[in-house]
C-alpha positions as CSV (number, residue, x, y, z in Angstrom):
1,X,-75.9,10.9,-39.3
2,X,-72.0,12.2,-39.0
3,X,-70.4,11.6,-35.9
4,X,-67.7,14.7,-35.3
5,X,-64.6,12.8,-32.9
6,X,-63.1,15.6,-30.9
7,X,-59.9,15.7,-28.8
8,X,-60.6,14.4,-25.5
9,X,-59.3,16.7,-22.9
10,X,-57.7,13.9,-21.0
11,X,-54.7,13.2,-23.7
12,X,-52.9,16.2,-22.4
13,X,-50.1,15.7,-19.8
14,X,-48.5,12.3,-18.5
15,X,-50.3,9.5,-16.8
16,X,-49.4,8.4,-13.0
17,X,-47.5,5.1,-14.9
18,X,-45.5,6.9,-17.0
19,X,-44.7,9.5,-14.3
20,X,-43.6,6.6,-12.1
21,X,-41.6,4.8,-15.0
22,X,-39.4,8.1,-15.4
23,X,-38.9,8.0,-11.3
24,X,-37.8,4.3,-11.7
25,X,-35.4,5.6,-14.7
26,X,-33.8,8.2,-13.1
27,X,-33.5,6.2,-9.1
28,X,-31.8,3.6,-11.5
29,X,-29.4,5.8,-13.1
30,X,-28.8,7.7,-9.5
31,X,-27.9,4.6,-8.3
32,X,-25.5,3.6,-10.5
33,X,-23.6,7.0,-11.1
34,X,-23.4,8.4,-8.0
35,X,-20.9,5.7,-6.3
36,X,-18.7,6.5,-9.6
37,X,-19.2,10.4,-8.6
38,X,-18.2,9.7,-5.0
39,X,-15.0,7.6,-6.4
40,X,-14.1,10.5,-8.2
41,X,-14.6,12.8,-5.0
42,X,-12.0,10.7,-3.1
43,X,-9.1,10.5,-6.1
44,X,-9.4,14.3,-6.0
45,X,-9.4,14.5,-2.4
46,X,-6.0,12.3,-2.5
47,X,-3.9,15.0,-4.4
48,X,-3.9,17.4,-1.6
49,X,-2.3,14.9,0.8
50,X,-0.2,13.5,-2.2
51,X,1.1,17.2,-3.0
52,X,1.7,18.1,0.7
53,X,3.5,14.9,1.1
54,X,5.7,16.1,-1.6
55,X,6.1,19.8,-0.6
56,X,7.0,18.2,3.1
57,X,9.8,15.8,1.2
58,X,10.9,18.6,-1.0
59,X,11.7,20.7,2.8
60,X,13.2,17.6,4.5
61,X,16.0,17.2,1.4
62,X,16.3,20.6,2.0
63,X,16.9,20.4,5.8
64,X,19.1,16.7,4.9
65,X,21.8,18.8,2.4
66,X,22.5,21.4,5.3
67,X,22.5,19.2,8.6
68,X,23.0,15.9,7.0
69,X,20.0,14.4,8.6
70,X,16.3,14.4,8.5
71,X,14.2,15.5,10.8
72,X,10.8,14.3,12.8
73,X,10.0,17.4,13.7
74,X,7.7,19.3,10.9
75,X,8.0,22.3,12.9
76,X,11.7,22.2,12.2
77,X,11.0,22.6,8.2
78,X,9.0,25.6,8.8
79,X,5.6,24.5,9.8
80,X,3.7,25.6,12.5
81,X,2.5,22.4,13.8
82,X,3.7,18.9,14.3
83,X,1.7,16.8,12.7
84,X,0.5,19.1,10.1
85,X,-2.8,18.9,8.7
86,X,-3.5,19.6,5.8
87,X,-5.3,23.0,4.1
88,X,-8.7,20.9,3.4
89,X,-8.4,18.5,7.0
90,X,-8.5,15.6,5.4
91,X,-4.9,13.8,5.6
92,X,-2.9,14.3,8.9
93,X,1.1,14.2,8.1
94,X,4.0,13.0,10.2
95,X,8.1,12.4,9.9
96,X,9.7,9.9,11.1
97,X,12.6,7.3,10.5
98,X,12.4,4.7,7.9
99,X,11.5,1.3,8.8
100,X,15.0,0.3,9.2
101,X,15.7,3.5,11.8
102,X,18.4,4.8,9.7
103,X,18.6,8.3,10.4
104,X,19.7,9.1,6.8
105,X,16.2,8.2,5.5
106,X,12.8,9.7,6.7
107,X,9.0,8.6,5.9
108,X,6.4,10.7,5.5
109,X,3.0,9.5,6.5
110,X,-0.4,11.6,5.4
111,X,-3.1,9.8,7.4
112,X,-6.8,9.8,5.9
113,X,-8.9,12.0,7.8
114,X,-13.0,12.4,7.6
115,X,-14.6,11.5,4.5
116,X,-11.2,10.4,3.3
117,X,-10.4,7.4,5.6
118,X,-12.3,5.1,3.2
119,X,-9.6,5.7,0.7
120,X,-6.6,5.0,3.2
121,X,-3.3,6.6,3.9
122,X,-0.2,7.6,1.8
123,X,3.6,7.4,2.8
124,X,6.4,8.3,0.5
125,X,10.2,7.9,1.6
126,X,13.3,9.8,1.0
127,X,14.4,6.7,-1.0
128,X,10.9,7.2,-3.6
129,X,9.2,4.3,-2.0
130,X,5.6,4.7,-2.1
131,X,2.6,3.0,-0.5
132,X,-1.3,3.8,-1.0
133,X,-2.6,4.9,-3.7
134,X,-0.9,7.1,-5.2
């Protein structure tokens, strides 16, 4: 007697355990690389308050070679408002004397705004001190 062995219809497609292995994979590998993709959101994010902040200082040297002083008022350099926000919304910027109230030396501060504020606030002075992360 010859037994014929035929293809069992049930070897086609995946079964419920592998199908929930591949979930468990790919939650893992969600988990791990989207903080790293968010990281990356919020360095990217930081240039446009770094370049504002640096368009602003370019103005205020400007504004210090033909009065001999800086100025707290944006709106002085050209903007419209004072504080300027930025094109995006996310930093906030304002002018104002350094630290030691010298009126030969102006700060520049981008506040975070939004999604930003977890990465913190920039300030940049006519004297190329920085602090944040720049």
């Amino acid at each position: 007697m010859k037994i014929r062995i035929h293809p069992s219809s049930s070897s086609r497609g995946f079964s419920l355990v592998e199908l929930l292995i591949t979930l468990a994979i790919i939650g893992i590998l969600a988990s791990i690389a989207y903080p790293g993709y968010q990281n990356h959101v919020r360095k990217t994010n930081r240039t446009e308050g770094q370049n504002t902040l640096l368009e602003i200082l370019a103005r205020q040297q400007n504004y210090f070679s033909r009065n001999m002083t800086y100025t707290a008022d944006l709106t002085d350099l050209g903007y419209a408002t004072d504080p300027l926000t930025t094109a995006g919304g996310l930093y906030e910027i304002t002018a104002g004397a350094c630290g030691d109230g010298i009126a030969t030396c102006v700060e520049l501060t981008a506040t975070a705004q939004g999604r930003q504020t977890t990465d913190g606030d920039l300030t940049i002075d006519s004297t190329g001190r920085k602090t944040g992360k720049w």
